[in-house]
C-alpha positions in Angstrom: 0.0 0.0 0.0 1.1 3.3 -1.2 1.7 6.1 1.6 3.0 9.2 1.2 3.4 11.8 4.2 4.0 15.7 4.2 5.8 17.6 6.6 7.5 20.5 7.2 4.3 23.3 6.8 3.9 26.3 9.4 3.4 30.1 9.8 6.3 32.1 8.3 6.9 36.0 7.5 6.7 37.0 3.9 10.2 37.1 2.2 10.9 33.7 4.2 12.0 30.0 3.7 10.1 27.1 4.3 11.0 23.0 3.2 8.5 20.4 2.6 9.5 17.1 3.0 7.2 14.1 1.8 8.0 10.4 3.0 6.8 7.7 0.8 6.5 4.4 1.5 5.2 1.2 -0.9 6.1 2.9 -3.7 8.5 0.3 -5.6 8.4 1.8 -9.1 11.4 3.0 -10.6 9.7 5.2 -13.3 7.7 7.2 -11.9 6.5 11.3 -11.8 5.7 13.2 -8.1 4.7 16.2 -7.5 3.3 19.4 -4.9 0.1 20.7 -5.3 -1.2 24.2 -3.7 -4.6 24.4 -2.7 -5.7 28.1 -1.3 -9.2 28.9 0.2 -12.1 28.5 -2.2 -10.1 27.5 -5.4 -9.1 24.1 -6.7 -6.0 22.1 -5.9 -3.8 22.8 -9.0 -0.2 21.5 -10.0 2.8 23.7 -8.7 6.0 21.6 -9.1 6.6 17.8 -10.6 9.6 15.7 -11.1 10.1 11.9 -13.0 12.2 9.4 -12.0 15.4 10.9 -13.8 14.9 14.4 -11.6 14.0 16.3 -14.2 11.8 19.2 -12.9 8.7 21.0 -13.9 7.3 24.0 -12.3 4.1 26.6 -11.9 4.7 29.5 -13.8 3.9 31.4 -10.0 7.0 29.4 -8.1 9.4 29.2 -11.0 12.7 30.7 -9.4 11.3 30.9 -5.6 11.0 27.3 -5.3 12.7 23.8 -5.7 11.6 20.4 -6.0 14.0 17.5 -5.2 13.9 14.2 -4.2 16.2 11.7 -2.0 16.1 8.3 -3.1 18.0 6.9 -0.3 15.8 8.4 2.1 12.5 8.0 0.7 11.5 11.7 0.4 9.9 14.3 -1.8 11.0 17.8 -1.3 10.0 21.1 -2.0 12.4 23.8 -1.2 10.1 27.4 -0.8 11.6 30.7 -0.8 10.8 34.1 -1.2 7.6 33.3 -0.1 4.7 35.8 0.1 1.0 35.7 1.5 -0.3 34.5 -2.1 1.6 31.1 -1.1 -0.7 30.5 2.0 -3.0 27.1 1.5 -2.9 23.2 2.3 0.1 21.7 0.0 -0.1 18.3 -0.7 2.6 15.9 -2.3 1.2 13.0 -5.0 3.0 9.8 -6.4 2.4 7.3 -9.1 4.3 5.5 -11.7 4.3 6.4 -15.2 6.2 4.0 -18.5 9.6 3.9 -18.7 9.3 5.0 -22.1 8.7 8.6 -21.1 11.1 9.2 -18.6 13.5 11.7 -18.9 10.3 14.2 -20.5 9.1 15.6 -16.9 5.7 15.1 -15.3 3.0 17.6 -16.2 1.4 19.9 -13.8 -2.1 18.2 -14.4 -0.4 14.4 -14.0 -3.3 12.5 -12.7 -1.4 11.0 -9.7 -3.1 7.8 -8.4 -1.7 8.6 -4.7 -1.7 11.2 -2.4 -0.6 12.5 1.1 -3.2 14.1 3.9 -1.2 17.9 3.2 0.3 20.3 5.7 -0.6 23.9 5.7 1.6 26.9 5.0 0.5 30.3 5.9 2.8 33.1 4.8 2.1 36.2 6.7 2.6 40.1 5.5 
């Protein structure tokens, strides 16, 4: 069974740092995309950063520069690296996993992937 687990979300300043880790366990494939999705009050959940298998990285045209997606394979764990971060980042972010052919790694994982499996999300409120 396929679990994923964020941490890492809290209250930060504007202009600050925060890291969001994402445990995964029961995940065996080795082609694969993940990703972080944002969801802020009232609006859908929508696509903010994705990598495949190979690390190659995709991002939200809003994060592109202020935030960094990587992954530990040793450990497990999804990561999204958030800085610069202003009050327009506030919402529940949520990390997502599920394997994709072989055949397309290497291209990246688009925003609107439809991952199979998700985590529970952790919150990030960015204060002005």
């Amino acid at each position: 069974q396929v679990q994923l687990a964020e941490s890492g979300g809290g209250s930060v300043q504007s202009g600050g740092s925060l890291r969001l880790s994402c445990a995964v366990s029961g995940f065996p494939y080795s082609s694969y995309c993940m990703g972080w999705f944002r969801q802020t009050p009232g609006k859908e959940r929508l696509g903010i950063a994705g990598i495949d298998s190979t690390g190659v990285a995709s991002y939200s045209h809003d994060v592109k520069g202020r935030f960094t997606i990587s992954q530990d394979n040793a450990k497990n764990t999804l990561y999204l690296q958030m800085d610069s971060l202003s009050p327009d980042d506030t919402g529940i972010y949520y990390c997502a996993a599920s394997t994709r052919a072989s055949s397309l790694a290497g291209l990246g994982c688009p925003l609107t992937f439809n991952y199979k499996n998700w985590g529970q999300g952790t919150q990030v409120t960015v204060s002005s």
